[in-house]
C-alpha positions in Angstrom: -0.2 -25.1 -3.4 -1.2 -28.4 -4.7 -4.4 -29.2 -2.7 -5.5 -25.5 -3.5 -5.1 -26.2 -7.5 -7.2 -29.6 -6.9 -9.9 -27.5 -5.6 -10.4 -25.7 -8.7 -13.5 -26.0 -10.7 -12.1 -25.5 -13.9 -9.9 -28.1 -15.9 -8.3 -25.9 -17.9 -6.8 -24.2 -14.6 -6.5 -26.9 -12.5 -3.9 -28.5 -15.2 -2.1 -25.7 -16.4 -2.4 -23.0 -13.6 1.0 -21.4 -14.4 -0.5 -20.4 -17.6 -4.2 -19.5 -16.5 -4.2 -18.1 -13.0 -6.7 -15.7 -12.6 -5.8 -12.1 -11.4 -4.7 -11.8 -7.8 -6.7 -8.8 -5.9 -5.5 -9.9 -2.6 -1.9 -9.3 -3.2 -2.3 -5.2 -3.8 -4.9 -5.2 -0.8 -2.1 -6.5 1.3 0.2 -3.6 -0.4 -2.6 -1.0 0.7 -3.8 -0.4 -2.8 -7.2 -2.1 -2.4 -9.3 0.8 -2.4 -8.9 1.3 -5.7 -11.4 -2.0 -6.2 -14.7 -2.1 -6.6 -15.1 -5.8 -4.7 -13.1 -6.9 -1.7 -11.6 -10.7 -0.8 -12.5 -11.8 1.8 -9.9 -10.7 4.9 -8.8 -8.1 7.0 -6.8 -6.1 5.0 -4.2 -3.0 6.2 -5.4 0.4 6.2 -2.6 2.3 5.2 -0.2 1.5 2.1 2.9 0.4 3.0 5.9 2.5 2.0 8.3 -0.1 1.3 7.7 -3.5 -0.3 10.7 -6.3 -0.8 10.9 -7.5 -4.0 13.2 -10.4 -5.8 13.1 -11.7 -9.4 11.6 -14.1 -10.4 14.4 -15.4 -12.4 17.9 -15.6 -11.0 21.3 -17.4 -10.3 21.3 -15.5 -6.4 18.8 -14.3 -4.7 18.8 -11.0 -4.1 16.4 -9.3 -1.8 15.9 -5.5 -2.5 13.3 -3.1 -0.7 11.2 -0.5 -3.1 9.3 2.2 -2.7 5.4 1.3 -3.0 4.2 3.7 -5.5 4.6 2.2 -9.1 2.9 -0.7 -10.7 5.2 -3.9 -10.0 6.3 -6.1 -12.9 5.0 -10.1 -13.3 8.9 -11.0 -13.1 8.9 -10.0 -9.2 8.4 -11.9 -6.4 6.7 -9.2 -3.8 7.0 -10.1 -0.2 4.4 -7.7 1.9 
């Protein structure tokens, strides 16, 4: 991660990126939800939604992996795994 933040044009994100990361299209193009945007990233990208996603929080004594169904809107405390 660290030579990707140095790339960074902007100061402000390149010193505090937990705070200002910008939004992350590619992740729901990877869950199949990227039709729903108006611009693409670059990448090929699955054309069919995945029906199951794995999912851990983000904050925890023991990792615990759990798969969930790919149809709701996932919270910022999850790490998704596609």
């Amino acid at each position: 991660m660290l030579p990707e933040r140095e790339k960074v044009n902007r100061a402000t994100h390149r010193e505090k990126w937990w705070i200002y990361g910008d939004k992350r299209p590619a992740l729901y193009h990877a869950l199949g939800w990227g039709e729903m945007f108006e611009r693409h990233p670059k990448g090929d990208w699955p054309s069919e939604r995945s029906r199951e996603v794995l999912v851990a929080t983000r904050t925890t004594k023991h990792l615990a992996l759990v798969f969930v169904e790919n149809n709701s809107i996932l919270d910022q405390g999850l790490v998704v795994l596609v």
